[in-house]
LOLO-348913 format. One line per 8 residues: number of its first residue (from 1); their letters; for each residue x, y, z of N, C-alpha, C. Coordinates in nm, 2 decimals. Each point is the difference from the previous one (the first is absolute). Layout:
N
NUM	A	X/Y/Z/X/Y/Z/X/Y/Z ~ ...
This chain:
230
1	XXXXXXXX	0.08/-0.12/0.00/-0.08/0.12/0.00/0.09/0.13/0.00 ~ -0.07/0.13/-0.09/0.12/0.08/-0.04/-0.10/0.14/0.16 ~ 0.10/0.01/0.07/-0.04/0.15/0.10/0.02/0.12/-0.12 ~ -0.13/0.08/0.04/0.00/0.12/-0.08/-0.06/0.18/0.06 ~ 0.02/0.09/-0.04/-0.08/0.08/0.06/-0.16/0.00/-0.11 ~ -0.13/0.06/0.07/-0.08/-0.03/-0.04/-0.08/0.07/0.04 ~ -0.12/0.08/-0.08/-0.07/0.12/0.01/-0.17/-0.05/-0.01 ~ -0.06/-0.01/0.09/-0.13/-0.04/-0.01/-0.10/0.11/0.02
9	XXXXXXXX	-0.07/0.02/-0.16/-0.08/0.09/0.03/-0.14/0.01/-0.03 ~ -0.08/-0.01/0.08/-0.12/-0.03/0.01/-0.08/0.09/0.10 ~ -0.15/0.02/-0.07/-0.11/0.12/0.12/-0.07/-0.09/0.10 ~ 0.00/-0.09/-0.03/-0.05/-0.12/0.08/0.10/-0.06/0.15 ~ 0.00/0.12/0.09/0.08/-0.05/0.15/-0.01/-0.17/0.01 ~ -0.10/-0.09/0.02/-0.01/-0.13/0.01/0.07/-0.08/-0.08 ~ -0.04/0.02/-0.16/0.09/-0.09/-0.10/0.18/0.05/0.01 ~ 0.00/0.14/-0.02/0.16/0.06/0.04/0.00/-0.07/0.13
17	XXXXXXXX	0.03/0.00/0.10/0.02/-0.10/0.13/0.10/-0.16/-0.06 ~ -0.18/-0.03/-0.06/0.05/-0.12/0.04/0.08/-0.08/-0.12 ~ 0.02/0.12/-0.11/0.11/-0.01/-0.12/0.18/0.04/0.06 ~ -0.02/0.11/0.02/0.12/-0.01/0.12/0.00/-0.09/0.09 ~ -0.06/-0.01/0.10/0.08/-0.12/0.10/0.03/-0.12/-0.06 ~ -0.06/0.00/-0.10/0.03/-0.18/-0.10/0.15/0.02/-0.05 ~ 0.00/0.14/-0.01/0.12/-0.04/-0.10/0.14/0.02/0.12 ~ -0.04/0.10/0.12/0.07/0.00/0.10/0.07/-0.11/0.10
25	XXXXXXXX	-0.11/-0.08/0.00/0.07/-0.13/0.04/0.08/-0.08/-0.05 ~ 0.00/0.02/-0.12/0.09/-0.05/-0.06/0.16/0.11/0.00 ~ -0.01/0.05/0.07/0.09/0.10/-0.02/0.10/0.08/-0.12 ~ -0.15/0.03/-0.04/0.02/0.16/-0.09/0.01/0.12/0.03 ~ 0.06/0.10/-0.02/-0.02/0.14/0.08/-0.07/0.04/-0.10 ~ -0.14/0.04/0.08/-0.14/0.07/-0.08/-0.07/0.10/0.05 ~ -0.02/0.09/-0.11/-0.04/0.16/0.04/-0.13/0.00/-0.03 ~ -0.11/0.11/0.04/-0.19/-0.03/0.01/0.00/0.14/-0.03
33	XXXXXXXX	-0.06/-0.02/-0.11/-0.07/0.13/-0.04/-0.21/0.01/-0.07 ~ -0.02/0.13/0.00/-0.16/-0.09/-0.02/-0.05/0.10/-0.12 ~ 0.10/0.07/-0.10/-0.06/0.03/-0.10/0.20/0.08/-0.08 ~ -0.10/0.03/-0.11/0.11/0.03/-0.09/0.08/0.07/0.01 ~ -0.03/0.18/0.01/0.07/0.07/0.05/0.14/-0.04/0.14 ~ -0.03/-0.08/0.08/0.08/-0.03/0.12/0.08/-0.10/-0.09 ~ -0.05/-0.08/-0.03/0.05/-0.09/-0.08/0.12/-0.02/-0.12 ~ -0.04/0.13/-0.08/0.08/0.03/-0.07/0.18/0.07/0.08
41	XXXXXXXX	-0.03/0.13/0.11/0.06/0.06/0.07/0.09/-0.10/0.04 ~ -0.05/-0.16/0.04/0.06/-0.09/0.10/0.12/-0.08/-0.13 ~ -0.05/-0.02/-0.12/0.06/-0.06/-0.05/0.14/0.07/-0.11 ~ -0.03/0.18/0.03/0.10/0.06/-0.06/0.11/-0.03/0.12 ~ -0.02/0.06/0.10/0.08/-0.04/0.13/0.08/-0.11/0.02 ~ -0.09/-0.15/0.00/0.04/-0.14/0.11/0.03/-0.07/-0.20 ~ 0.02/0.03/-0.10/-0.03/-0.08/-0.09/0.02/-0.15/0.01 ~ -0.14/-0.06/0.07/0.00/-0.11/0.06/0.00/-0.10/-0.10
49	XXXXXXXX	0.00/-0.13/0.00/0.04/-0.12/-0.10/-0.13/-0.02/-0.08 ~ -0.09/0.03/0.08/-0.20/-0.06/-0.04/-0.05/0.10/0.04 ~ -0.11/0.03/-0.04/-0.12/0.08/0.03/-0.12/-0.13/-0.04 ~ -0.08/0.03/0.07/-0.12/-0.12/0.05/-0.10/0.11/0.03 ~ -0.07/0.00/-0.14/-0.07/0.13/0.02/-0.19/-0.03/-0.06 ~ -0.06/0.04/0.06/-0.13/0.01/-0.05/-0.07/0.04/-0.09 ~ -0.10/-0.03/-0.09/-0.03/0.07/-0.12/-0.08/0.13/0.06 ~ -0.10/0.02/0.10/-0.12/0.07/0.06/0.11/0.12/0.09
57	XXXXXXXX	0.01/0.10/-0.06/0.09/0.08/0.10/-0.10/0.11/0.01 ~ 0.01/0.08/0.12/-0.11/0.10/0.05/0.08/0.15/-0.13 ~ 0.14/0.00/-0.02/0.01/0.13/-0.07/0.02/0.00/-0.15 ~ 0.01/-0.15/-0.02/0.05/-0.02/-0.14/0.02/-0.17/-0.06 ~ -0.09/-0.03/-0.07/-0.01/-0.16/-0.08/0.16/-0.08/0.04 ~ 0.00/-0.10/0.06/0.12/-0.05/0.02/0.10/-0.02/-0.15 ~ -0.10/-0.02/-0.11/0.08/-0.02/-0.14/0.08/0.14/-0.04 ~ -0.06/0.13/0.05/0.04/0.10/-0.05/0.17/0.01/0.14
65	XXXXXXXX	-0.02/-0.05/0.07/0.14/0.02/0.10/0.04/-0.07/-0.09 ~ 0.00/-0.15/-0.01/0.09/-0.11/-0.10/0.06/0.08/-0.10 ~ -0.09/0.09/-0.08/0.03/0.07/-0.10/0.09/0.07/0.04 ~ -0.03/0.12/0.13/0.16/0.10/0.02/0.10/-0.05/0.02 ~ 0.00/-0.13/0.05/0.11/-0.06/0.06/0.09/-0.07/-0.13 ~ -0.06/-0.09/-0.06/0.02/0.00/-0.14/0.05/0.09/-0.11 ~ -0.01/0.08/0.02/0.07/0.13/-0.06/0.09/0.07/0.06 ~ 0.03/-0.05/0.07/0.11/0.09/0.12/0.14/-0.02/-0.01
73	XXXXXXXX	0.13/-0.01/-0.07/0.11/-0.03/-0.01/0.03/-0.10/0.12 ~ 0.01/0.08/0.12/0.04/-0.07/0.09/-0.05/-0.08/0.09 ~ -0.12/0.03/-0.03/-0.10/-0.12/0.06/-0.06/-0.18/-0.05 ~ 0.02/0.02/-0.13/-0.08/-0.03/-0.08/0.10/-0.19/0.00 ~ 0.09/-0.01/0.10/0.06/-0.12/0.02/-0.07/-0.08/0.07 ~ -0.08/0.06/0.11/-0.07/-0.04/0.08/-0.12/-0.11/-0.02 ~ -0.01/-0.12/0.07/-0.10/-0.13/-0.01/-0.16/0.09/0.02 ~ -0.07/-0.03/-0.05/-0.14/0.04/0.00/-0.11/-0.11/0.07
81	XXXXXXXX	-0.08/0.00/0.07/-0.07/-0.15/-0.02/-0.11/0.09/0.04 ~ -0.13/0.04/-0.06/-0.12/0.01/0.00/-0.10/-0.09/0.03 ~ -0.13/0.07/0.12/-0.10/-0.04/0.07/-0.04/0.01/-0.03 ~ -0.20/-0.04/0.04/-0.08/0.06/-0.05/-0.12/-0.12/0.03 ~ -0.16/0.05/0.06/-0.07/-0.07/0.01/-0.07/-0.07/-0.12 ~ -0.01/-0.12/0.06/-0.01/-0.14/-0.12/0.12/0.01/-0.13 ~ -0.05/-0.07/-0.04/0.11/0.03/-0.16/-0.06/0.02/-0.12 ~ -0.02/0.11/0.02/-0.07/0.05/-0.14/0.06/0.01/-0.11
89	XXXXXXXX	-0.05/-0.03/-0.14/0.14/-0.01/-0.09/0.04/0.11/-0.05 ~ -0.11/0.11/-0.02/0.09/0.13/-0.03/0.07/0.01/0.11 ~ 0.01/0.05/0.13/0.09/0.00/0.08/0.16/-0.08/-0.01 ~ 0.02/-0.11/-0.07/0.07/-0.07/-0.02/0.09/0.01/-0.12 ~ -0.11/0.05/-0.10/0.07/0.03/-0.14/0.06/0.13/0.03 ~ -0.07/0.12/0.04/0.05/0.16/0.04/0.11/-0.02/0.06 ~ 0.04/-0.12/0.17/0.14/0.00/0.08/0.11/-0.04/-0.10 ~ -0.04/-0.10/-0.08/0.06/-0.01/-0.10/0.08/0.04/-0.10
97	XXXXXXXX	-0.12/0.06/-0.03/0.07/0.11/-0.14/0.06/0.10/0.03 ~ 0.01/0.06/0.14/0.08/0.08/0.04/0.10/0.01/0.12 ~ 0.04/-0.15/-0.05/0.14/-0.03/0.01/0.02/-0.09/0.15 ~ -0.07/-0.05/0.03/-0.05/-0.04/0.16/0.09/-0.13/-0.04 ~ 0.07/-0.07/0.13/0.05/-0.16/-0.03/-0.12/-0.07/0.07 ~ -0.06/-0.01/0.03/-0.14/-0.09/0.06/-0.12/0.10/0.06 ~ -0.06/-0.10/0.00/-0.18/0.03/0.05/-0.04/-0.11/0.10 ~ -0.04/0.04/0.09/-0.06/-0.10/0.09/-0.17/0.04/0.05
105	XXXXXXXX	-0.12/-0.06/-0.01/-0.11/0.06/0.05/-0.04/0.00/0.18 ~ -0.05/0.08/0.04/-0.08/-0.02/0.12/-0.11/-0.07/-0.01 ~ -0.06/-0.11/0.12/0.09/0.00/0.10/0.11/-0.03/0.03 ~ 0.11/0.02/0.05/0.13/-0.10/-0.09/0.07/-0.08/0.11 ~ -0.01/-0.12/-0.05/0.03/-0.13/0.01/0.18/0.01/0.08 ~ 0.02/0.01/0.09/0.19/0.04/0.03/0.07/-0.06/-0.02 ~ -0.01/-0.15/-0.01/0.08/-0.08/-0.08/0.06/-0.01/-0.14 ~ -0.13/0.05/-0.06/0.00/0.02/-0.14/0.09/0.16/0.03
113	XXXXXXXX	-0.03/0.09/0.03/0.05/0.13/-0.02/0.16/-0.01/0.08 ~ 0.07/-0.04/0.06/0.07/-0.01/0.02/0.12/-0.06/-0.13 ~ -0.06/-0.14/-0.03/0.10/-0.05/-0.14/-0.03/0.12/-0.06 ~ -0.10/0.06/-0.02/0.03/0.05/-0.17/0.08/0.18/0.09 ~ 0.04/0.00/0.09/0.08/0.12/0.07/0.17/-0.05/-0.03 ~ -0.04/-0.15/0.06/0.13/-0.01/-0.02/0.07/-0.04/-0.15 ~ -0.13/-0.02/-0.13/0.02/-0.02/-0.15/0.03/0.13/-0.04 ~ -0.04/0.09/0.04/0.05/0.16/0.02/0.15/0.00/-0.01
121	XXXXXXXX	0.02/0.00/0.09/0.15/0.03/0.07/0.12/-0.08/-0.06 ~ -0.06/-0.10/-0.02/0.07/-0.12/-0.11/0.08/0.07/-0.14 ~ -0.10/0.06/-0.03/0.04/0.08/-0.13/0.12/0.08/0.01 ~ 0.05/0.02/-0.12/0.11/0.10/-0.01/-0.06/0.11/-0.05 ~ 0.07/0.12/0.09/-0.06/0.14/-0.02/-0.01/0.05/-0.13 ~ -0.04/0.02/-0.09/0.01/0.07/-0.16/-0.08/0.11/0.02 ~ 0.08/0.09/-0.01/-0.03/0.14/-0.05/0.08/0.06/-0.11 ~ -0.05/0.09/-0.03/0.09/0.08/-0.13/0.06/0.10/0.05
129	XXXXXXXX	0.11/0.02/-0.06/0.16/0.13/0.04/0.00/0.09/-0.05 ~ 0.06/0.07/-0.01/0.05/0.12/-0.07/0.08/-0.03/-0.10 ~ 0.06/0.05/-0.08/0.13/-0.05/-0.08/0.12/-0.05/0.05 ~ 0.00/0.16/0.11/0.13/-0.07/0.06/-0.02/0.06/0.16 ~ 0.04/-0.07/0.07/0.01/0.07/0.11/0.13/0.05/0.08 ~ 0.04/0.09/0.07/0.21/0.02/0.02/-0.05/0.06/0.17 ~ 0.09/0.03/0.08/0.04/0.06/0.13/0.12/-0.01/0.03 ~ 0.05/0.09/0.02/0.20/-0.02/0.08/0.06/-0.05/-0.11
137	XXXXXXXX	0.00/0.04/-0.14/0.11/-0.09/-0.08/-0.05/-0.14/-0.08 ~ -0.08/-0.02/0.05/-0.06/-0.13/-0.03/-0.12/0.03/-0.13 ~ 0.02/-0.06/-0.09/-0.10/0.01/-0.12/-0.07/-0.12/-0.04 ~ -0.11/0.00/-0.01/-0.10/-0.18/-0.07/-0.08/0.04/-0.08 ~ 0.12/-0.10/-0.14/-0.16/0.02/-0.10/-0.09/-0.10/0.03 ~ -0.09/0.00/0.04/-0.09/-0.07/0.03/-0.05/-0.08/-0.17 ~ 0.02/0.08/-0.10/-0.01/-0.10/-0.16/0.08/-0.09/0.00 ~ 0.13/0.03/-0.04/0.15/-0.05/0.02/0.03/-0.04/0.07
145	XXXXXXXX	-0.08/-0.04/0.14/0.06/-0.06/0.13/0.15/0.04/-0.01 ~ 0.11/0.17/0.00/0.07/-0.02/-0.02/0.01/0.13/0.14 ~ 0.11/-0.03/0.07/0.04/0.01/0.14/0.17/0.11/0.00 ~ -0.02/0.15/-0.04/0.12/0.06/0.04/0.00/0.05/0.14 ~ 0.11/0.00/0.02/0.08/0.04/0.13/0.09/0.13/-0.07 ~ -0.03/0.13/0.02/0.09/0.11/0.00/0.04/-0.03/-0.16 ~ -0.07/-0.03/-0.07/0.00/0.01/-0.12/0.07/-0.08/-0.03 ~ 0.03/-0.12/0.07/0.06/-0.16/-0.06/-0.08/-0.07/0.01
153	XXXXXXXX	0.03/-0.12/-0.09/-0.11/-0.11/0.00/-0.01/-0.10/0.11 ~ -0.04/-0.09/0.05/0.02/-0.06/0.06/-0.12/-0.10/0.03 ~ 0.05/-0.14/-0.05/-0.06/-0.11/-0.05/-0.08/-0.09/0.16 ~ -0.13/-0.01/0.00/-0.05/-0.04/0.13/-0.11/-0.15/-0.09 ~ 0.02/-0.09/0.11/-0.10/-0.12/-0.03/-0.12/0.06/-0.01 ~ -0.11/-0.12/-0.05/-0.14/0.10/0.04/-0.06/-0.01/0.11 ~ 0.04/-0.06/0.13/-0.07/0.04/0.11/0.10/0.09/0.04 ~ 0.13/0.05/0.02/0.04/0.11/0.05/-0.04/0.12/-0.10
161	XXXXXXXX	-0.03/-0.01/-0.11/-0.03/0.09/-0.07/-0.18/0.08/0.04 ~ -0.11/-0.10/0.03/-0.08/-0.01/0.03/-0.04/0.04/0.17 ~ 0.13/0.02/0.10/-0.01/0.00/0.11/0.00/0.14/-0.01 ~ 0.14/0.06/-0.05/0.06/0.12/-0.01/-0.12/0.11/-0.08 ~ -0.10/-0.02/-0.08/-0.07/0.05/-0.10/-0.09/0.02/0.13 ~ -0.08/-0.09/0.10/-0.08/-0.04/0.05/0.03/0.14/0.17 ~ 0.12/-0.07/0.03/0.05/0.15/0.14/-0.05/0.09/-0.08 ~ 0.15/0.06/-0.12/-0.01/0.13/-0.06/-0.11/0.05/-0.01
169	XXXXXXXX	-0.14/-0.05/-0.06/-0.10/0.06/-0.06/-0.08/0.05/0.15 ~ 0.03/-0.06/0.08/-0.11/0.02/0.14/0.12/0.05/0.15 ~ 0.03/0.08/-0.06/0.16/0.06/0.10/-0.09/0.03/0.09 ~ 0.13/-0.05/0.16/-0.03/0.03/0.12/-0.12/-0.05/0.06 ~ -0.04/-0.10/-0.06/-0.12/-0.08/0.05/0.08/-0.12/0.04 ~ -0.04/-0.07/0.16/0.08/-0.12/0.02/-0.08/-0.09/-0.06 ~ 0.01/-0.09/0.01/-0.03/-0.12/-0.07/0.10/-0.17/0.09 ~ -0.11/-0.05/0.07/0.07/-0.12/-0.02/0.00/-0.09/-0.05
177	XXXXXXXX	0.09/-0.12/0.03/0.05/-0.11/-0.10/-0.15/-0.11/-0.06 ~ -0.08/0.00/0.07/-0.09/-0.05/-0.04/-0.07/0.10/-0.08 ~ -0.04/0.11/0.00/0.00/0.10/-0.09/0.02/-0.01/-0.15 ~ 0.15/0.01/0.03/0.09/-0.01/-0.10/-0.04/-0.12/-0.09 ~ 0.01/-0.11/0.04/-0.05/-0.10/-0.05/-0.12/0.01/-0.09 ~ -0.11/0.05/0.09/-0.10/0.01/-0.06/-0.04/0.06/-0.10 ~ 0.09/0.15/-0.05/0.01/0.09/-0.09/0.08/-0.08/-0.08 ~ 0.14/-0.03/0.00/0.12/-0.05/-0.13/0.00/-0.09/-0.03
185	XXXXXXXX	-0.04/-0.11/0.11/0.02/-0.17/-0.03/-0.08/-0.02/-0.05 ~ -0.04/-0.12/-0.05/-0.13/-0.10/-0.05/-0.05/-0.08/0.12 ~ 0.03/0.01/0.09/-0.07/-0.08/0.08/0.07/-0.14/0.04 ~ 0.06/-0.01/-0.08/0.04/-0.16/0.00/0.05/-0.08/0.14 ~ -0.05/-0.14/0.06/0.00/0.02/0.11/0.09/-0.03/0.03 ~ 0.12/-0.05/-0.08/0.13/-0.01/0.07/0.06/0.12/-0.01 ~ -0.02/0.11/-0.05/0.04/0.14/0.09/0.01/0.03/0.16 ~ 0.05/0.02/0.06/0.02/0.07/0.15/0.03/0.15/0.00
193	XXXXXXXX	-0.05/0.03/0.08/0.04/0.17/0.03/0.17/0.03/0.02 ~ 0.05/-0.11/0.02/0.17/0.04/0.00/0.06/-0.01/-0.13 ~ -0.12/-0.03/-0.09/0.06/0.01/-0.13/0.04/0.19/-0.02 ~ -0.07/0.04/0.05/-0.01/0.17/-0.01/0.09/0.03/0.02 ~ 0.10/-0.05/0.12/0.08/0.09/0.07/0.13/-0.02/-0.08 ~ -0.01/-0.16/-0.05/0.10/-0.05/-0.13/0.00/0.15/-0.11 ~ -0.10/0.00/-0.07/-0.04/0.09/-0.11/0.07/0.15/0.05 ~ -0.11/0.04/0.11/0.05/0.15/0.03/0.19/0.01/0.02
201	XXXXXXXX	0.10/-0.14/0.07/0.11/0.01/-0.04/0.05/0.04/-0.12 ~ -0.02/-0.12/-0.09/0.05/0.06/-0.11/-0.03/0.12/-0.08 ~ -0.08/0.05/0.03/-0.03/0.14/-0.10/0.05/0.10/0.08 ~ 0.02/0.01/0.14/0.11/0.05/0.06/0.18/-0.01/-0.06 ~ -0.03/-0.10/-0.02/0.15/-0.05/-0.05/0.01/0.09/-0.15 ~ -0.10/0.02/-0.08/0.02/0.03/-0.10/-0.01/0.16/0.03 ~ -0.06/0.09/0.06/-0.04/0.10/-0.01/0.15/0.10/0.14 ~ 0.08/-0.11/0.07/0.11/0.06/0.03/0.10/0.06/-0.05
209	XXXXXXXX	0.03/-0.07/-0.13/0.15/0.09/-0.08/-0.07/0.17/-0.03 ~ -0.15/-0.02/0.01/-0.09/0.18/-0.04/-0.02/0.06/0.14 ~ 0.08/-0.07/0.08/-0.07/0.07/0.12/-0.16/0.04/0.03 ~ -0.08/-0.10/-0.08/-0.15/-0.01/0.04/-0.06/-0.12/0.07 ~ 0.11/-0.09/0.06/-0.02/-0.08/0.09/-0.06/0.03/0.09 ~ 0.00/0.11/0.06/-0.10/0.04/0.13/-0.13/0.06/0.03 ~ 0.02/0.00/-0.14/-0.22/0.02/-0.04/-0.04/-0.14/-0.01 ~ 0.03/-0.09/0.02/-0.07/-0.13/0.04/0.00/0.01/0.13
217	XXXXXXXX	-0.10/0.02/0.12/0.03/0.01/0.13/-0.04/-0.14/0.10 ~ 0.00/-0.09/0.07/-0.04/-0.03/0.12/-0.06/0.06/0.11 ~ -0.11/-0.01/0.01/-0.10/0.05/0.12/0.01/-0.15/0.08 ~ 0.06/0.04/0.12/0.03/-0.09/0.11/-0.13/-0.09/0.01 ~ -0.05/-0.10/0.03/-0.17/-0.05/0.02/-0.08/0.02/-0.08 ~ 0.04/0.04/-0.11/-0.16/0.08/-0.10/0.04/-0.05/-0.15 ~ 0.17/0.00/-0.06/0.03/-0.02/-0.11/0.05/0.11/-0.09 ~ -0.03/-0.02/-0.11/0.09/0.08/-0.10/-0.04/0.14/-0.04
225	XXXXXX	0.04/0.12/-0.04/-0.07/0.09/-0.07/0.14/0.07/-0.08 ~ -0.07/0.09/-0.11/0.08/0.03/-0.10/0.01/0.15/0.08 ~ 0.10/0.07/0.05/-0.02/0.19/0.02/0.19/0.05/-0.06 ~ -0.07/0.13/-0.05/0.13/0.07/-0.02/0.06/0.07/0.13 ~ -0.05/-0.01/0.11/0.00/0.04/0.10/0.08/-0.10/0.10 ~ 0.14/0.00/-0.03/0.07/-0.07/0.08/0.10/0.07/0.10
């Protein structure tokens, strides 16, 4: 089972309850919001892994948030999984077509809603980049998957290439190793979280002859983050 942060947002106090504590026992860190506006605010801020959000919102159609969030550069990485009483199929087709990774109906079943949280999280993150993205020296063409340092080239596998793309774009946000995982890896279960600490070495190793070795940081207990602020 992959730990994740997780944003549940629903107008309904009783169904929100008891959709959080399901997923809390299992030990997810999960945030309760009960309409859009909060919702959206929470997820510029905590950009949490899932949002687990309702179609019926008091300020705004849950499809139309899917939509802002969806369109949002930096958001728009983020797992979606849409509610909604019974399972009506426009309801299903709308979460759908605007870009949702699952649908689950009320009343909802927790057994069932839990696998498909955790079929969620399973996934690898796909969102779309910019061309390129750069900070401190550091340049990604995100087309070219091609990686300068101070205006040298410098040749990275594709998960350190993938890791480094992954910090850089979301600077000074920590992130840990199961995190990490969850964003760069595939999942694969013979992965371990110390595979990370393997990866974040070596790209240290590469990014020392530029003296940008120390924008890869260690947060003591917490894990990795990318800052030019060293």
């Amino acid at each position: 089972m992959i730990l994740a942060s997780i944003l549940v947002v629903d107008p309904d106090s009783v169904s929100r309850a008891e959709i959080a504590d399901g997923l809390r026992e299992l030990g997810h860190d999960v945030s309760e919001t009960s309409d859009a506006g909060s919702a959206l605010a929470a997820v510029r801020m905590k950009k949490p892994d899932l949002m687990v959000c309702d179609c019926s919102l008091p300020d705004l159609p849950g499809v139309e948030l899917l939509s802002d969030v969806r369109g949002s550069d930096d958001l728009r990485a983020m797992r979606i999984l849409m509610t909604s009483d019974g399972e009506r199929t426009e309801d299903v087709v709308s979460t759908l077509k605007f870009g949702a990774d699952d649908f689950i109906g009320k009343p909802i079943n927790m057994a069932e809603f839990l696998a498909r949280v955790d079929a969620c999280l399973r996934r690898p993150a796909s969102y779309r980049q910019a061309r390129s993205v750069s900070a401190g020296g550091i340049s990604i063409d995100t087309v070219g998957h091609r990686v300068t340092v101070n205006e040298s080239f410098v040749s990275l596998a594709p998960r350190e290439y993938r890791l480094l793309l992954f910090l850089l774009s979301n600077q000074d946000r920590v992130y840990s190793r199961k995190q990490l995982l969850l964003h760069v890896w595939d999942q694969d279960s013979s992965v371990g979280p110390r595979t990370v600490d393997v990866h974040i070495r070596r790209l240290r190793s590469m990014l020392e002859p530029y003296d940008c070795a120390g924008y890869l940081q260690t947060v003591r207990g917490s894990g990795y983050r990318f800052s030019l602020n060293v």
